[in-house]
C-alpha angles and dihedrals in degrees: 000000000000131000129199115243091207087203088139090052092042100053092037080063103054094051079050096052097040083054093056098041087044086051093050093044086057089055097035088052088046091057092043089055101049091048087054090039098235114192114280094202079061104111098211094046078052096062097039075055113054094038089058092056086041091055089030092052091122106043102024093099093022097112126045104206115157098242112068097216088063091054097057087042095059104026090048104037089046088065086048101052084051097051089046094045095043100035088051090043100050085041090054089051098056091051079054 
């Protein structure tokens, strides 16, 4: 009897996964930054920036709270809870 290995499909997964937890650290240190009001001419807070509005296209101005730190939490760490969901379950799928 033979077995698959599934070693292409492992390690097709983890890149899968690291992409996704790499993708929600950008927007999770974005978020850290603005709360302790780190310098915007800064030029690595603005890349940190300006790749957080590039992966939280979709959900940055997605709430309309009155504070604006509670809009870039929840507008950016929305788009990070679903990285992080998505990337891990599709992850979880190819291992399948």
């Amino acid at each position: 009897m033979s077995y698959r290995t599934g070693t292409g499909s492992s390690g097709a997964a983890r890149i899968i996964a690291v992409i996704a937890d790499v993708m929600a650290f950008i927007l999770i240190a974005w978020i850290v930054m603005y709360l302790l009001d780190a310098n915007r001419g800064n030029e690595l807070v603005q890349w940190f920036h300006d790749a957080a509005t590039w992966l939280a296209g979709w959900s940055h101005d997605l709430f309309t709270f009155d504070e604006a730190w509670a809009r870039v939490v929840a507008g950016y760490g929305l788009a990070a809870v679903v990285y992080l969901f998505v990337g891990h379950a599709v992850a979880g799928r190819i291992r399948r």
